[in-house]
C-alpha positions as CSV (number, residue, x, y, z in Angstrom):
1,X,197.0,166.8,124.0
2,X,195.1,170.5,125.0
3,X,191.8,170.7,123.9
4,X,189.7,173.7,123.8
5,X,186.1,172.2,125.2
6,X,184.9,172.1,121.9
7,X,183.2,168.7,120.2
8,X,185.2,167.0,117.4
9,X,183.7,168.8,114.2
10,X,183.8,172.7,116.1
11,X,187.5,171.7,116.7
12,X,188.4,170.8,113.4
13,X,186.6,173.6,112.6
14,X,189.2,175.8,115.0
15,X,192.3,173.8,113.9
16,X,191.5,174.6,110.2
17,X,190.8,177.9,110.7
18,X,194.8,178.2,113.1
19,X,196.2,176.5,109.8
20,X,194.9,179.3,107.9
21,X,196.4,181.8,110.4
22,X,199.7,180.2,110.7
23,X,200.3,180.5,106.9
24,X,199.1,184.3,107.0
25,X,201.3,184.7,110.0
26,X,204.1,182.8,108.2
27,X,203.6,185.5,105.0
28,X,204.0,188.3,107.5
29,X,207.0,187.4,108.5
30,X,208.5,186.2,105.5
31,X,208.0,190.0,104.5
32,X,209.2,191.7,107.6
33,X,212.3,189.3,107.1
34,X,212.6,190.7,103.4
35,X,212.7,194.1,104.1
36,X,215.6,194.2,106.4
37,X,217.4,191.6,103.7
38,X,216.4,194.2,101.5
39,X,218.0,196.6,103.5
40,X,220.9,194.5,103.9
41,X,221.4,194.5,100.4
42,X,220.8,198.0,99.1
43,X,222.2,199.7,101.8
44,X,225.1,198.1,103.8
45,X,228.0,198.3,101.5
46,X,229.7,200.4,103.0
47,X,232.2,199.3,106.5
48,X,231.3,202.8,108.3
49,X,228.2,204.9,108.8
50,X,227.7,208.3,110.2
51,X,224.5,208.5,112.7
52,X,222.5,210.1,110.1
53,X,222.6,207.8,107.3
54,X,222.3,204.9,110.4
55,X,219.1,206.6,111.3
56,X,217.8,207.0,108.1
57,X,218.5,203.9,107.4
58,X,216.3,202.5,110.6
59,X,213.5,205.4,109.8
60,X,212.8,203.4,106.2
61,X,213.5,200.2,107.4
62,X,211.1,201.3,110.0
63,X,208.3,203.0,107.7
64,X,208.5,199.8,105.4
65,X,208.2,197.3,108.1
66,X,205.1,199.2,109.7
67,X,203.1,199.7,106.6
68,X,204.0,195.6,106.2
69,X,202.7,194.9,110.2
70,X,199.8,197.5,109.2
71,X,198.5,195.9,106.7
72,X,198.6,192.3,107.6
73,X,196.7,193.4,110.9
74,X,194.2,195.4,109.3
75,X,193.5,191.8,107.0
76,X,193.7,189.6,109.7
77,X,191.1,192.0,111.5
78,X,189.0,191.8,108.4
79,X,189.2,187.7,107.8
80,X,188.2,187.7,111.9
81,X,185.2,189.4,111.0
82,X,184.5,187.6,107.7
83,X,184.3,184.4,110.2
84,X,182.2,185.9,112.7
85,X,179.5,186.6,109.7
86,X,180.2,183.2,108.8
87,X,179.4,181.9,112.3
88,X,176.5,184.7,112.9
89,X,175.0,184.0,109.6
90,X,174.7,180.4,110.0
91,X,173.4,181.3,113.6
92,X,170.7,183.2,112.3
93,X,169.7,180.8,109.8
94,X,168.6,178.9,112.5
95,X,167.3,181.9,114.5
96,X,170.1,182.1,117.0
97,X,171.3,184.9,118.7
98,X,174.7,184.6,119.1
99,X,177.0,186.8,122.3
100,X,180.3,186.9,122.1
101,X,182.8,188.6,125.4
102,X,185.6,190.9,124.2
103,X,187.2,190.6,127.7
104,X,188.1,186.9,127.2
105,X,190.4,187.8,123.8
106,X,192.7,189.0,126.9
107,X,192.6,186.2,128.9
108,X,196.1,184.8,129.5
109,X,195.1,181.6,130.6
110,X,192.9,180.8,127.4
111,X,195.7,182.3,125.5
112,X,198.0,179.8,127.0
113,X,195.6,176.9,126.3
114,X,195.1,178.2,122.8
115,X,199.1,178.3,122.2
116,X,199.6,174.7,123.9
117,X,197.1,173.0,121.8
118,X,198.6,175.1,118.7
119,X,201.9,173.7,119.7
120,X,200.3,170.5,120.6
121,X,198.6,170.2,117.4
122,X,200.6,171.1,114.7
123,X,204.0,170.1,116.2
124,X,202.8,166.5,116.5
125,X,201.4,167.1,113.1
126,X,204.9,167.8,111.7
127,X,206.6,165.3,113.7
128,X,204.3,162.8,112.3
129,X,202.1,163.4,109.2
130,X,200.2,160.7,109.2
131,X,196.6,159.9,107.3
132,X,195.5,161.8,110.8
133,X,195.8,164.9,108.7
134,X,194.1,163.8,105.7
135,X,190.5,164.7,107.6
136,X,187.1,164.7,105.3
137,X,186.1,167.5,103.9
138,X,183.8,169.9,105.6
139,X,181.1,171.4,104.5
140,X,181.0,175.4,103.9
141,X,179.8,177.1,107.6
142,X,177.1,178.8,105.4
143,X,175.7,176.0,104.1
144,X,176.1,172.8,106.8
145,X,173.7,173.8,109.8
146,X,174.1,171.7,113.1
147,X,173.9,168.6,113.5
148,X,171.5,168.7,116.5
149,X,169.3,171.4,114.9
150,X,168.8,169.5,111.5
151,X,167.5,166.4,113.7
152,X,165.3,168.7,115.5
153,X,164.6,170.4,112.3
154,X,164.1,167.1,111.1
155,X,161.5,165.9,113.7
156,X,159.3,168.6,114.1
157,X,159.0,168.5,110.4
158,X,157.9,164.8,110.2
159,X,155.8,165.7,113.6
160,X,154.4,168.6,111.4
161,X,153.7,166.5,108.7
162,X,152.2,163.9,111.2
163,X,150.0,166.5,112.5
164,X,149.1,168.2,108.7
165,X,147.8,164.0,107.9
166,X,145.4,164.2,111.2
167,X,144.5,167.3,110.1
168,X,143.3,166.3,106.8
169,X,141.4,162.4,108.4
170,X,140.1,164.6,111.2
171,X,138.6,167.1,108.6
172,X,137.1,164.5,106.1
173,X,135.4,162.6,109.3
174,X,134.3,166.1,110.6
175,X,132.9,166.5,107.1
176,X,131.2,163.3,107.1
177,X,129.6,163.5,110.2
178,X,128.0,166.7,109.1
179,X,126.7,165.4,105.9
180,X,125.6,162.7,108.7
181,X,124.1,165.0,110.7
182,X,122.0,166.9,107.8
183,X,120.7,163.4,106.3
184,X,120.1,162.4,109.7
185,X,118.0,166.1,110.4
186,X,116.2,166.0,107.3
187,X,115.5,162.3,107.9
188,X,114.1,163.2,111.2
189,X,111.8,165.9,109.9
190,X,110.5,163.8,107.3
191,X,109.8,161.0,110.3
192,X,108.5,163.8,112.1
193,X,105.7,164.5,109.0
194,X,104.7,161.1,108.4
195,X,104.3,160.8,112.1
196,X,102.0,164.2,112.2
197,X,100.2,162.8,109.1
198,X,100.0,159.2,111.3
199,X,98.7,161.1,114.1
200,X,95.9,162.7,111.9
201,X,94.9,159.7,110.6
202,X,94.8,157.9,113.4
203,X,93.0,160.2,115.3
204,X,90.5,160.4,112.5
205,X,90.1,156.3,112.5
206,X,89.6,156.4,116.7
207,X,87.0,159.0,115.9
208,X,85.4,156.5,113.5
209,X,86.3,153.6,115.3
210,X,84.8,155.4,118.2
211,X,82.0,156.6,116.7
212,X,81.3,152.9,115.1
213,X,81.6,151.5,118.5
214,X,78.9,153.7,119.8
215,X,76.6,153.0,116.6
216,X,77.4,148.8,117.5
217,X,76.7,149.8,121.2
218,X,73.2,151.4,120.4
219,X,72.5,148.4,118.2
220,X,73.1,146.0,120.6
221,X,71.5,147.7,123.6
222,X,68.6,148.1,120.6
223,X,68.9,144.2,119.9
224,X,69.1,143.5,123.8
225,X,66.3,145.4,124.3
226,X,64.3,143.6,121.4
227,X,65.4,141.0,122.9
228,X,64.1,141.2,126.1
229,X,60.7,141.9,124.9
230,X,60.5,139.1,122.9
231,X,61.5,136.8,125.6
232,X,59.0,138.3,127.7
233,X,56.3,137.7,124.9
234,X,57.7,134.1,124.5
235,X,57.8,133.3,128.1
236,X,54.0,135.2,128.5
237,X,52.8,132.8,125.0
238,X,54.6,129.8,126.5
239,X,52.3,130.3,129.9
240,X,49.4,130.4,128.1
241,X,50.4,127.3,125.4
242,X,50.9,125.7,129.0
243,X,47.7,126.9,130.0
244,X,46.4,125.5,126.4
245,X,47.6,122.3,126.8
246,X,46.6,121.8,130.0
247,X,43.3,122.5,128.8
248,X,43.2,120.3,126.3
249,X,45.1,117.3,128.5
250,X,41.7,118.3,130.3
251,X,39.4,118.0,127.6
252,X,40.8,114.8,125.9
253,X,40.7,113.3,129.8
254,X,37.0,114.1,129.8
255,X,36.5,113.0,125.9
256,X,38.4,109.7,126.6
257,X,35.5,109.2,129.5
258,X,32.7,110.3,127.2
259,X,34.1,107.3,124.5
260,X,33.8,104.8,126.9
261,X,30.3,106.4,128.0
262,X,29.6,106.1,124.3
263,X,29.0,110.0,124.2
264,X,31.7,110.6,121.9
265,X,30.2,112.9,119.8
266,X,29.4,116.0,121.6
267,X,32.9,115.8,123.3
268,X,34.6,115.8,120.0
269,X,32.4,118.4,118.7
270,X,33.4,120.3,122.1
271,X,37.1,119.8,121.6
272,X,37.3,121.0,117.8
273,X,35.4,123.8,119.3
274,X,38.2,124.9,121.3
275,X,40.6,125.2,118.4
276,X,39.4,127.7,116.2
């Protein structure tokens, strides 16, 4: 069977649209076929004409038959270009530009092809009409949209609406880390005070720890001084309680010789003498 290089749904779409053509086509004829029965009818009756009434004859048959052709071409010419809106507005619904090429309307080879798959398709139709005819109903051409475009339609607006949700998470955790950021600022000032207050106070307790530390060091140089002195006026009354007691050792070696010279007396008297 001829095909036309179209997919299945454009070329049910063209087959349709030759149905609609052939039964227009068929109309035409039917009324080009009345008029000369007409003429048949009304005016043969008679067995001889003169050239005249022959030619007038031919001149109606001739003005009826050309208003009839006239007509049907100036509608078919009209439904061709209701289609073309059809397909152009449909086109521009999805913002196509459509082109179309006036030269290949004279083609004779696509003209061919057209006629063999008309006479491919609608004779095998009539030879055989089968549920093959009995196709689904298609959608209006204004209000379907292709099949390919609605799936891209379809997932750029899922992508869109992918994008529009990371969009919204994306601003609440920009908004977060800004509240973040001015807690985290003012947070850092405040540390920043106590610190400075810190500082103050530390520097003031160095200055009295400072200032303590040199008191403690006077003291002690003070104490270690004292200190000093009175070890040296312990050590000088030591040398002369040595001094004392060697004395006396002295004097109680001479009294112990004056008790066994039984001259006691004085000696003691000399002794207690010594100690005031």
């Amino acid at each position: 069977m001829a095909e036309l290089g179209l997919n299945e749904h454009h070329q049910n779409e063209a087959i349709s649209y030759m149905r609609f053509a052939r039964f227009k086509r068929g109309l035409c004829l039917k009324t080009v076929d009345s008029c000369f029965q007409d003429l048949k009818d009304s005016r043969l009756v008679e067995e001889t004409f003169t050239v005249d009434e022959v030619t007038e004859m031919l001149d109606g048959l001739q003005t009826v038959v050309h208003s009839e052709v006239e007509s049907e071409l100036i509608n078919t010419t009209y439904t061709n270009v209701l289609l073309l809106r059809q397909l152009f507005a449909q086109a521009e619904k999805w913002y196509l530009k459509l082109q179309t090429d006036i030269s290949e309307l004279e083609n004779r080879e696509l003209l061919e092809q057209v006629a063999e798959f008309e006479k491919s398709e609608f004779t095998s139709s009539n030879k055989k009409p089968s549920a093959d005819l009995i196709k689904p109903k298609l959608a209006p051409i204004n209000e379907g949209g292709s099949e390919l475009l609605n799936k891209a339609v379809a997932c750029l607006q899922e992508e869109n609406e992918k994008l529009k949700t990371r969009l919204r998470t994306i601003e609440t955790q920009a908004t977060a880390a800004l509240d973040e950021k001015s807690k985290l600022e003012k947070s850092l000032k405040d540390l920043q005070m106590i610190q400075g207050d810190q500082k103050t106070n530390v520097n003031k307790d160095i200055t009295e720890l400072e200032n303590r530390v040199a008191a403690l060091k006077c003291q002690l140089e003070k104490t270690l001084n004292d200190s000093t002195a009175n070890q040296k006026s312990l050590e000088e009354n030591l040398v002369t309680t040595k001094h004392d007691l060697l004395k006396l050792q002295d004097q109680l070696s001479t009294a112990e010789k004056s008790f066994l010279n039984e001259d006691c007396v004085p000696c003691l008297q000399k002794i207690l003498a010594c100690f005031p």
